[in-house]
Residue, then its C-alpha position, 0 to 999 in steps of 0.5 A: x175824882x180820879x184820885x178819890x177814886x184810887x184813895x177810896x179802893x186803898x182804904x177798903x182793900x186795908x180794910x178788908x186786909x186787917x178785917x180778915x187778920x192780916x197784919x197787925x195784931x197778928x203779924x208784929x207791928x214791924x211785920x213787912x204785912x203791917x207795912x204793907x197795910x200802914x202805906x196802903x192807909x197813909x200813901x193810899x188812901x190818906x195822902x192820895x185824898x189829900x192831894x186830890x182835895x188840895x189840887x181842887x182846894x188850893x185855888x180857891x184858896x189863893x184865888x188863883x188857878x192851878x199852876x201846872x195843873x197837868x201835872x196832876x195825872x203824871x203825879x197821879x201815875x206816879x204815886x201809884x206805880x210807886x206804892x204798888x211797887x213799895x207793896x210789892x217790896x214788903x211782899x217779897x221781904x214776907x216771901x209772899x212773892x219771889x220775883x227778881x225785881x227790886x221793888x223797894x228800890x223802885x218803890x223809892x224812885x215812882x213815890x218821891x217823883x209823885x209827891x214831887x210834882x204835887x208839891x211843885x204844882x201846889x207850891x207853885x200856886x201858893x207862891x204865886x201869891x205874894x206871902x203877905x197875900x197868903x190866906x191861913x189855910x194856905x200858910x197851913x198847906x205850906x207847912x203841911x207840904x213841908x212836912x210831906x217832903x221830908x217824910x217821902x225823904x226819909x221814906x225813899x232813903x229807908x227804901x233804898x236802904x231795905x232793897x240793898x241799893x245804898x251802899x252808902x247808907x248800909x252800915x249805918x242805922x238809917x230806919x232806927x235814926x229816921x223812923x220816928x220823924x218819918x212817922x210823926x211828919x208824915x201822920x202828924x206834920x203832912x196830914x194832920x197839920x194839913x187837915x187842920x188847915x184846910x178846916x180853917x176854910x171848910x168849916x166856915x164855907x160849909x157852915x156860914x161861920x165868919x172866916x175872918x182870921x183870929x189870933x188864936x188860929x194864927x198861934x195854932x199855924x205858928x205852934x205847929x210849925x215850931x213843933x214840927x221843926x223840934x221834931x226835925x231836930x230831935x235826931x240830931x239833937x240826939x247824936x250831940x248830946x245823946x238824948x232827944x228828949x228835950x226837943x221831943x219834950x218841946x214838940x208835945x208842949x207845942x202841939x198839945x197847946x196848938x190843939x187846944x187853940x184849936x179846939x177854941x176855934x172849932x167852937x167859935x166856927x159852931x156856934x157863929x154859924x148863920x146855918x141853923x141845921x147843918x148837915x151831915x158831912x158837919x155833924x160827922x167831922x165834929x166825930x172826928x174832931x171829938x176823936x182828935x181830942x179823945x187820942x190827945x187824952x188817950x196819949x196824955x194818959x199812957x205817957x202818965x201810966x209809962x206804957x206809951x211804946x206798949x200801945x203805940x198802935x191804938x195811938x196810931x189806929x185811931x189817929x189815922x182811922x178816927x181823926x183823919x178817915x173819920x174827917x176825909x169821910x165826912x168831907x167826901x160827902x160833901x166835896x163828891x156831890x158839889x163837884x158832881x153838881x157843879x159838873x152836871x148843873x154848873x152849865x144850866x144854872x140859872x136858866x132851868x129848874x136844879x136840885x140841891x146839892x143836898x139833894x143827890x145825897x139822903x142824909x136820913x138814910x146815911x147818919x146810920x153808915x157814918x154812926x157805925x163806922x165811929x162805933x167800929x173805930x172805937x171798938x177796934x181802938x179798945x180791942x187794941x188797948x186790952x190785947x184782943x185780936x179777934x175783937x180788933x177783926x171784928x171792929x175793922x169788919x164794922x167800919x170796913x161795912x160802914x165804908x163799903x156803904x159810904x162809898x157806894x153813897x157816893x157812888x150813887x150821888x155821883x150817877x145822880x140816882x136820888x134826884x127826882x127824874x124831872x130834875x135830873x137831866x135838864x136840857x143841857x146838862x150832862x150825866x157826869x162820868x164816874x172818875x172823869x169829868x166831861x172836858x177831860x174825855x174832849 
């Protein structure tokens, strides 16, 4: 909960940053105020929901517990003290603030460490699995956490770099060199891949749709993998025979064709489900699915027309904020409940009256939140095709509103307000706490 928490409080505090015209499109795209905003989203809120769901997620994929899992605090503390101090970097290279404390290089130091104690405590559990034994979420999880260690590479070297603190890498042209591998490992490589991984489990399970492993599903890990190591190679590729285009090329192909297997399966989960009416947290993640192949057509689209560098940044936008916080909102309202239920209800079960899971949420009321966040995102994807920024603020203004009320939905499931009070507090079971369960206050 703790680091949903912290994830939920970055992904509003950009909201209301981009909402009030900080950043892009007012600032340039390589603005140190856009930078502040793009790691809020993707270090902030995206990758530190990530980690809090694989550290509850993992287990359960490989029937084992967490190894290690006391480094999930340390990594915690660490991930935070060092995007606050990456953030406080970009605000001095703005001049926003003038302290003579070398954020970035700090920033550079607090954030490998956090992202290295999660990928030793996740890859630790996975390799306590013989590798024949891996499950195909978790071989997913494994290319995801491969990707996630070579952008917080690439990340910590252009910090460095930007705060003066590697003269060896000082004349040589690191950010132009890396960036666009730091971009596509970190969205497309650690949280895409990831996320499409970890629906290959949540689907099923939230649906009653058969998870036995397809070929098609298998052809999707390999496909994807493939594309993310054509994209590790494309740099260097580029310094031998001076052009990245074919490694780019093969890369495109391969994920293009990835997401299309993909699509195959999303349908076969749909239509085998043994649950007649599925719920919201379902009903809200096809949104995001639809989004996914709406940017791959999006992107498809201005490859054609040659304008694809104009509109990198309606590309990026409703990737990040129409595929992956349209899935990460979809899936906390699922995920949030059933930790709390198990929490609060877990103990009694089977001995006393309990309600639902479905029961500390009212869907009726909160279709209505996650509608417009949708509406919002792809307002503010248009706004951003046509070039006109005051619409852009307004469409962020709409899923900033949409968030805010999905949170406190949240909020309100957790503090277990829509359970009718004979039902609420059994004999025996306990209020639970907002960020904390109970054993971590014992």
């Amino acid at each position: 909960m703790a680091y949903f928490a912290a994830a939920l409080f970055f992904l509003i505090s950009a909201q209301v940053l981009m909402a009030s015209g900080y950043g892009f499109p007012t600032a340039s795209i390589e603005a140190p105020e856009t930078l502040v905003v793009v790691h809020m989203v993707t270090i902030g809120w995206l990758s530190l929901l990530m980690c809090g769901a694989l550290f509850q997620f993992v287990p359960v994929l490989v029937a084992q517990p967490l190894r290690d899992s006391t480094l999930a605090l340390p990594a915690l503390l660490c991930l935070l003290a060092g995007l606050l101090c990456l953030l406080g970097g970009f605000l001095q290279t703005a001049g926003t603030i003038d302290l003579d404390i070398p954020f970035l290089a700090f920033g550079g130091l607090f954030l490998p460490s956090g992202f290295a104690l999660v990928i030793w405590t996740i890859g630790r559990t996975l390799w306590s699995v013989p590798k024949s034994g891996l499950s195909l979420p978790a071989r997913f999880v494994a290319v995801g956490l491969t990707c996630a260690a070579a952008a917080v590479a690439l990340g910590a070297s252009f910090a460095w770099v930007l705060s003066g603190h590697a003269p060896a890498l000082a004349g040589t042209d690191v950010l132009a060199f890396g960036l666009p591998v730091h971009v596509a490992m970190g969205l497309g490589g650690w949280l895409g891949f990831t996320a499409i991984g970890v629906s290959y489990r949540l689907l099923p399970m939230f649906m009653l749709s058969p998870d036995r492993e397809h070929g098609t599903g298998r052809f999707v890990l390999w496909a994807g993998a493939s594309a993310w190591g054509f994209v590790l190679l494309a740099r260097p590729f580029a310094v031998v025979s001076g052009s990245a285009a074919l490694p780019t090329g093969f890369a495109g192909v391969l994920i293009l064709v990835a997401t299309v297997f993909f699509a195959f399966d999303l349908i076969f989960f749909y239509r085998n489900r043994r649950r007649g009416k599925i719920e919201l947290n379902v009903k809200s993640a096809i949104g995001a699915f639809l989004v996914l192949y709406c940017s791959i057509l999006l992107i498809l689209i201005l490859v054609a027309a040659g304008t694809f560098a104009e509109h990198v940044d309606a590309v990026v936008y409703i990737v990040g904020f129409g595929w992956l916080t349209g899935l990460g909102l979809s899936m906390l309202y699922k995920i949030v409940p059933f930790l709390t239920w198990l929490e609060c209800y877990g103990p009694v079960m089977g001995r006393v009256q309990t309600p639902r899971v479905q029961d500390l949420v009212v869907e009726s009321r909160d279709r209505v939140f996650f509608t417009l966040y949708y509406a919002g995102m792809l307002l503010g994807t248009g706004a951003l095709l046509v070039g006109a920024p005051i619409l852009f603020r307004v469409a962020t203004a709409m899923t900033l509103l949409a968030t805010m009320a999905i949170v406190a939905e949240l909020v309100v499931a957790r503090r277990l307000v829509n359970v009718g009070a004979t039902l609420r507090l059994p004999e025996g079971a306990s209020r639970p706490r907002l960020f904390l369960p109970h054993w971590h206050a014992r």
